[in-house]
N, C-alpha and C positions, 0 to 999 in steps of 0.2 A: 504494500500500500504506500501512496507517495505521501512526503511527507506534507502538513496543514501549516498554514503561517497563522501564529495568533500575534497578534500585536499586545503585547505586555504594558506598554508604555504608556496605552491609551489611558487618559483621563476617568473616572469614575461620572463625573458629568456630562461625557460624549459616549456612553455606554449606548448599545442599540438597544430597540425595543423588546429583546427579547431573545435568549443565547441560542433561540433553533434561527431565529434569522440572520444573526450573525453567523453563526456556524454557516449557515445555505451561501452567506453571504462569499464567506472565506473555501466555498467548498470547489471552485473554480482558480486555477491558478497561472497568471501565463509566462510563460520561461520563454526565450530564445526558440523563437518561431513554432511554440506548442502552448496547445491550451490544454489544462490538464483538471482530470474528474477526479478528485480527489475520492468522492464513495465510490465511484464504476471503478477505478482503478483505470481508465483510458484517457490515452494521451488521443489530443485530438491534433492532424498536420494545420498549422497557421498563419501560414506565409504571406505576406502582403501582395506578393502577386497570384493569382487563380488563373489554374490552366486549364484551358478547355480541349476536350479529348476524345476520341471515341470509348465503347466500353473496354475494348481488347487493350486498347493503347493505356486507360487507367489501370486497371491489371497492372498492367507489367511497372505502368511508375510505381506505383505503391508497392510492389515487391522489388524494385530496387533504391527503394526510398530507404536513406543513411540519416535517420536527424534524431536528436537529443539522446544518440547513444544507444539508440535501439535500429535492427535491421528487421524487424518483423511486421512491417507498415502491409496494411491490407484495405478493401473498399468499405463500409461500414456498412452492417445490416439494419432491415427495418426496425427493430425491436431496440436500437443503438439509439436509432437519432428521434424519436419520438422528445426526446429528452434536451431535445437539442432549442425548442423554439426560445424558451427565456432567456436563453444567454446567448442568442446568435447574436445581438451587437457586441459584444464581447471579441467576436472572428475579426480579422479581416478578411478585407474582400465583400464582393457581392451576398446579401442576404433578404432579397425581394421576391416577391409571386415572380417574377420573370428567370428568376436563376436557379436553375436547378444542379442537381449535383447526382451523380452516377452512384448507385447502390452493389451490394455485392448480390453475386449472384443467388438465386431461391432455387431451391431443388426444382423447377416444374419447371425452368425458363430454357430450358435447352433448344424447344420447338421454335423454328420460324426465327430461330437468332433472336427472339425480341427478352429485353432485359427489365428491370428496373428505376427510376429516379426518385427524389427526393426533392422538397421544394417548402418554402416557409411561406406559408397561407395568412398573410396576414391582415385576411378582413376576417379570420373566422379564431386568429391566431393561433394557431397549431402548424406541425408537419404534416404533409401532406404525402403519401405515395401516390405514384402513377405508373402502371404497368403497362407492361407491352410499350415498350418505346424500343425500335429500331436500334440494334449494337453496335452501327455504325455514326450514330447520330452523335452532335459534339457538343457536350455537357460540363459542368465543370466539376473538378477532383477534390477531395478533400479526406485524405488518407485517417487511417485511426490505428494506436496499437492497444494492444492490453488484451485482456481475457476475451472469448468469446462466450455471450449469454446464450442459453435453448429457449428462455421463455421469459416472459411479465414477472412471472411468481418468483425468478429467480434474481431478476434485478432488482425485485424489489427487496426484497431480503436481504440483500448484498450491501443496498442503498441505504435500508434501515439499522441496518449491523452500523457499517461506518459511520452515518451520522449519531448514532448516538455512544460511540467512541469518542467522536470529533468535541461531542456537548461534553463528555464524562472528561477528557483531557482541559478543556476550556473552563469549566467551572472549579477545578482543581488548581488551575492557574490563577484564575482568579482569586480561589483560596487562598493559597499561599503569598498573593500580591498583598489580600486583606490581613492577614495575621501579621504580617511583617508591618503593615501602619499599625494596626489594633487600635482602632479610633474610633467613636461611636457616630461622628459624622459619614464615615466611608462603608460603615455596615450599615448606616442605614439608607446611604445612595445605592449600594445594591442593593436591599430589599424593594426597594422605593421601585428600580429597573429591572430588578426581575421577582415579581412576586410570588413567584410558583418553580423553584427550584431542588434540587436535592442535597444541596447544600445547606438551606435556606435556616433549618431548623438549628444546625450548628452555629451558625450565625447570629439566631434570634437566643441561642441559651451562651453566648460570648458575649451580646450587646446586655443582656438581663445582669450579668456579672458585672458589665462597664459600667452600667448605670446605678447597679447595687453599690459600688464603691464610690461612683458622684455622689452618690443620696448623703453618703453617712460626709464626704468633706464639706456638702453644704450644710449637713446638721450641725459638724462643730463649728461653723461659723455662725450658722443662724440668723441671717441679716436676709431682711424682706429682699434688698438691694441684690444681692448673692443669688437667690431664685431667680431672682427676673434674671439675670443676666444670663442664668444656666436655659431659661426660656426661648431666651429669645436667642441663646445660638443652637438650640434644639426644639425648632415648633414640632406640635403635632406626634410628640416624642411617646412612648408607651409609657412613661412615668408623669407624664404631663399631670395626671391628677395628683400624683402622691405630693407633687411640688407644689401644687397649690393648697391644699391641704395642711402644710408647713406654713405658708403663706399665711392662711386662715388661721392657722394658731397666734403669729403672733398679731394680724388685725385684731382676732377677741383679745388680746392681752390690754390692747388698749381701750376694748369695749366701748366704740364712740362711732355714732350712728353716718357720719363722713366717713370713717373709716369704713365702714360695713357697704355701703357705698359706692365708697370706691372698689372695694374688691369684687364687689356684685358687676358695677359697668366693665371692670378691666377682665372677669374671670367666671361670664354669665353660665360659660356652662360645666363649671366643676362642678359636683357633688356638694359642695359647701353652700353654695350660693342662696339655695334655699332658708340654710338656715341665719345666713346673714341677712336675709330678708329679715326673717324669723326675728333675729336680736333689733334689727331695728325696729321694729312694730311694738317691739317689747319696752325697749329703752320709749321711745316716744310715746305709749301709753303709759309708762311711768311717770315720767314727766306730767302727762294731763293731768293725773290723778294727783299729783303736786299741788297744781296749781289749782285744780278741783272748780272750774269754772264751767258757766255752758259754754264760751268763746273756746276756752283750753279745748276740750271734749271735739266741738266741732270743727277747730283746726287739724286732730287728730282724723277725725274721718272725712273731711274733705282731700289731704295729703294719702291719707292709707286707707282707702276706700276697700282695698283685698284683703288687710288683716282680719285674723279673725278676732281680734279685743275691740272692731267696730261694733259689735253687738252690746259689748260691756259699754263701750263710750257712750254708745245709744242710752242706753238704760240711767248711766250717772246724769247724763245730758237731761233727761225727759224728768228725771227727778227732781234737777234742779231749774228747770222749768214751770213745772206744776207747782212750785214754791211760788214762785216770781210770778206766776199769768193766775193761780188759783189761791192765793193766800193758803200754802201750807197744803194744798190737795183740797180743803174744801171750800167750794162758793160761799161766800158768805148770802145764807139765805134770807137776810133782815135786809139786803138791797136791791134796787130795781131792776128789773129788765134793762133800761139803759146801761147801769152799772155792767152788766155783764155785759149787753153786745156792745160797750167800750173794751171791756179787757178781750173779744174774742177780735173786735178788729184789730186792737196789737201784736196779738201771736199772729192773726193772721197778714197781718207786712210785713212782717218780720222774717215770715215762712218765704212768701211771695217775692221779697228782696234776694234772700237766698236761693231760692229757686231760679230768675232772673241773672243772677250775678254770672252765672258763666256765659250767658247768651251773652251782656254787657261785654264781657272782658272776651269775648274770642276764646273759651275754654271750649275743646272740643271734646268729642270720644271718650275716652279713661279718663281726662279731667274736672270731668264735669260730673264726675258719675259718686266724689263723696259727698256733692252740691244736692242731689236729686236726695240720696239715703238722708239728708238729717231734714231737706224741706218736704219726707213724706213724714219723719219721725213728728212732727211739725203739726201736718194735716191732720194725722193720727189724735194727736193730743185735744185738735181744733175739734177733731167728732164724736170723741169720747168725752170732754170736759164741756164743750158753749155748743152741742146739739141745737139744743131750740134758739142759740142765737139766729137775729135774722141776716147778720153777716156771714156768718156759716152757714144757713141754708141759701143763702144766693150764691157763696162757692159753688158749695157741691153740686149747686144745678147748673154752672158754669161748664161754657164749653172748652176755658181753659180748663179747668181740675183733672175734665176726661181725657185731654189731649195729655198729662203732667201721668197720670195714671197708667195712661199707655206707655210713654213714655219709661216711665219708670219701672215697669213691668221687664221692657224691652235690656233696662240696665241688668237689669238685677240676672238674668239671663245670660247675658255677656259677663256676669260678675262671676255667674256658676264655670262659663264657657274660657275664660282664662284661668279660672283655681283647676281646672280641668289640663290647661294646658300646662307643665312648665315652663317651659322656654319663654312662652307670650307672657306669663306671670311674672317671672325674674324682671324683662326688658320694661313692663309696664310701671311695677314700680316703683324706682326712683326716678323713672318721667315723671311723673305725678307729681312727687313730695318736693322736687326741686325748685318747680316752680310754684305749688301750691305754700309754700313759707315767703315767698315774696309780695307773693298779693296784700289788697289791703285787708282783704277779712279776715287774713290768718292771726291769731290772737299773737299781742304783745310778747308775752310771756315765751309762750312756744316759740316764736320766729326768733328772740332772742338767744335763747338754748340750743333753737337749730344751727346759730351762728356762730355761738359759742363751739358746739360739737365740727364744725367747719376748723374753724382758728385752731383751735387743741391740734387736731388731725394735718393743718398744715405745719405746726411746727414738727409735728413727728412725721411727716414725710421729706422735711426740711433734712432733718438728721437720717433720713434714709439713704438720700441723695451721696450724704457723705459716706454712708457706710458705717453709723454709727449703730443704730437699731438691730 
């Protein structure tokens, strides 16, 4: 078998698509005036000039044909050049529907002198045989030496045998190219080019080992700084979560709702992410309950409309509402009807303002949707407490209330259809919170603290920067 040229030298990031295409690629070789089949084992004649001949006259050239060391040159049978259409421009010389090339001869051709040819069909692209052509007729030559085939079944076996010698030589080079870097960048540009090898596994339990010994030198360093870096010169890496995870540990160290945040926008789809949501919903309903306000409460669920302590804030919220709109939870019954549909038309602007306020401010989609949850908490209170006011019964026979209802039906739905989804729930929100502490309704208190938790967080990424944290 002749020998395969691999190129060693080639780059890892000019790797082909694939080591059976490179092999096919490299399976063709041309030497001093021969093209050579590296799985047939035939040498194919290659000479820039093509001689046209009769049959008897090729004959005889190709048995006295002397080239690349070999004296055993003969005409090429049917079963030879089938193989021949992909790589005729590879020849010199003529290689069109018009030039044909003289075959050897088939046991049946003896009658009537008529022989065979050979020809590259290239509207249908294939080889083409044509029989019965006159042995006197002047064709062009193109000698072949090496083994002779009996059949399909045997070239192909032959063909199949070598190439996957040619692969099993090829990726063994490649091995030993990759063991002598032993770098988890160049194991993992081969995996990257060829994902389905039999190497592939050694390779993936050599990178496991490289990466086990990064883990533990960015553990004793421990600097958020130190991850990123190992990140970002390995995206998309098999440890990619363990490293943010590390990350996450020390974000919660400083347990500060910018910092939670941040790691949510920079690393939405770790494992962690959720629960950094998670602490911030947490911390920020702490807060409310601090400051124990309705403004507090409905800052909370205007900003964190997904958490689930919007139900708690509801509840603290509605409680301390029925104090303010009901003296204490109960009407006082010794006053008028005017008395109360005064206090039902204050819950209800109050309701009506907040409702309103995203339509005013351009708050669209997720933004508006902790706006709709505290102006139904609102409505609710308006038809369970001032009923028979006559301000709340010309609401609810409004045709705003029904359009607010539907409405609000439609949020609460989208509310189920993002806690359904991850991804859309991670990305949602801190959209929301970021802009919902800037508004003017976001309570004092909160949007202070939110600031607060800002500033803390940039000094400590301040000292990330340097590699201090």
């Amino acid at each position: 078998m002749f020998k395969i040229i691999i190129f060693l030298g080639i780059s890892m990031n000019l790797l082909f698509a694939s080591i059976e295409s490179e092999v096919e690629k490299e399976r063709f070789i041309k030497e001093n005036g021969v093209l050579i089949d590296s799985f047939m084992g035939l040498v194919w004649e290659d000479n820039k000039k093509i001689n046209k001949m009769t049959w008897d006259d090729s004959v005889k050239y190709c048995n006295d044909l002397k080239l690349h060391g070999k004296n055993n040159w003969r005409l090429p049978k049917s079963l030879e050049v089938f193989h021949l259409y992909n790589i005729k421009n590879e020849f010199y010389g003529p290689s069109g529907i018009s030039d044909s090339y003289w075959l050897h001869q088939n046991g049946d051709e003896d009658r009537n002198n008529l022989r065979s040819k050979y020809y590259f069909d290239t509207y249908n692209k294939k080889v083409k045989i044509s029989l019965n052509r006159p042995k006197y007729t002047y064709y062009n030559v193109r000698c072949v030496s090496g083994p002779s085939y009996a059949s399909k079944d045997e070239i192909k076996k032959v063909i199949d045998k070598n190439r996957k010698e040619a692969i099993n030589k090829k990726l063994n080079d490649y091995y030993t190219m990759l063991q002598k870097e032993d770098s988890i960048k160049e194991y993992r540009s081969f995996l990257r080019k060829y994902p389905n090898t039999s190497i592939n596994q050694k390779i993936e339990k050599r990178l496991k080992e490289l990466y086990s010994n990064e883990i533990k030198k960015l553990k004793k360093e421990n600097t958020i700084i130190a991850y990123e870096i190992f990140l970002k010169n390995n995206p998309n890496s098999s440890i990619e979560d363990d490293i943010t995870k590390e990350i996450y540990k020390l974000v919660k160290e400083e347990d500060n709702i910018a910092g939670y945040e941040w790691y949510v926008n920079k690393y939405s789809k770790s494992s962690n992410a959720k629960q950094a949501i998670e602490q911030i919903h947490k911390l920020a309903f702490e807060e409310a309950k601090d400051i124990d306000t309705i403004s507090s409460y409905n800052t909370f669920v205007f900003n964190y409309p997904l958490a689930k302590e919007v139900k708690q804030a509801n509840k603290k919220a509605n409680e301390l509402e029925r104090e303010e709109y009901t003296s204490l939870g109960l009407l006082s019954f010794i006053g008028t009807n005017e008395k109360l549909d005064r206090k039902a038309r204050a819950l209800l602007i109050k309701a009506k303002q907040i409702e309103r306020y995203p339509l005013d401010n351009n708050l669209n989609g997720s933004s508006s949707m902790g706006y709709k949850i505290v102006a139904n908490r609102m409505y609710e209170l308006l038809q369970k407490e001032f009923i028979e006011s006559e301000a709340t019964l010309r609401h609810l026979e409004s045709q705003e209330f029904k359009d607010f209802v539907k409405d609000f039906r439609y949020v609460m739905k989208n509310i189920q259809r993002t806690l359904n989804q991850t991804n859309s729930y991670i990305k949602e929100v801190v959209s929301i919170s970021k802009r919902g502490f800037e508004d003017a309704k976001a309570d004092r208190e909160m949007a202070a603290y939110y600031t607060k938790q800002h500033r803390d967080w940039e000094k400590f990424m301040h000292f990330r920067d340097k590699g201090y944290n």
